[in-house]
N, C-alpha and C positions, 0 to 999 in steps of 0.2 A: 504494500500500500504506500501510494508517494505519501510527505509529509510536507506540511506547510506551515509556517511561523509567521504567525502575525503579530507584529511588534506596533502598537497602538493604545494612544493614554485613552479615549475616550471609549468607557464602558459598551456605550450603546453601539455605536460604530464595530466594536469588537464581537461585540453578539450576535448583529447583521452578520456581519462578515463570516464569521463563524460557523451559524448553523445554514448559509449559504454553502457552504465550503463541504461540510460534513456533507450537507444532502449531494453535494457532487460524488460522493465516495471517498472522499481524501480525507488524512489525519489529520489534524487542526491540533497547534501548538500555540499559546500564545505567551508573551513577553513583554516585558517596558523596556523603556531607553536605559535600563542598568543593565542589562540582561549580557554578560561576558560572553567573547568570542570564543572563549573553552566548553560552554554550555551548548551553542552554537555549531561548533567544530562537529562537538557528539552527537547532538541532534540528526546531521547532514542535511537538513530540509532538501526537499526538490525546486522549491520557490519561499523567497524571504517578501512579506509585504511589509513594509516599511512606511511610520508616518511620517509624512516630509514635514510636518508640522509642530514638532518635539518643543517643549520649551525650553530655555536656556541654550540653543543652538546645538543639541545631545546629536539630532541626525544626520547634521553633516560629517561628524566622529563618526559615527559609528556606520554610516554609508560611505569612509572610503576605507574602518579598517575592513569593510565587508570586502569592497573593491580588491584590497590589497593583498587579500588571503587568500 
């Protein structure tokens, strides 16, 4: 079964996406902008959804240490 990580502060956003996700067949992982590239690594997701929206500017960190790994 692929896996998908959704890394998104807003609850309601997260639960849309979610049980969209599920009802497609796929494992549904979800995270916040703290959530370590080690956590990450092990997971392997097959697709990361990422909020570009983060506060304190967390998702530009963390979208290019994705990029960089």
């Amino acid at each position: 079964m692929n896996k998908v990580l959704i890394i998104e502060y807003d609850e309601d956003i997260l639960d849309l996406v979610d049980y969209i996700l599920i009802g497609c067949g796929l494992k549904v992982y979800s995270g916040n902008e703290n959530i370590c590239m080690g956590a990450i690594n092990e997971l392997q997701p097959k697709l990361i959804i990422l909020d570009h929206t983060f506060h304190h500017g967390q998702e530009n960190t963390l979208c290019h240490k994705l990029k960089s790994n």
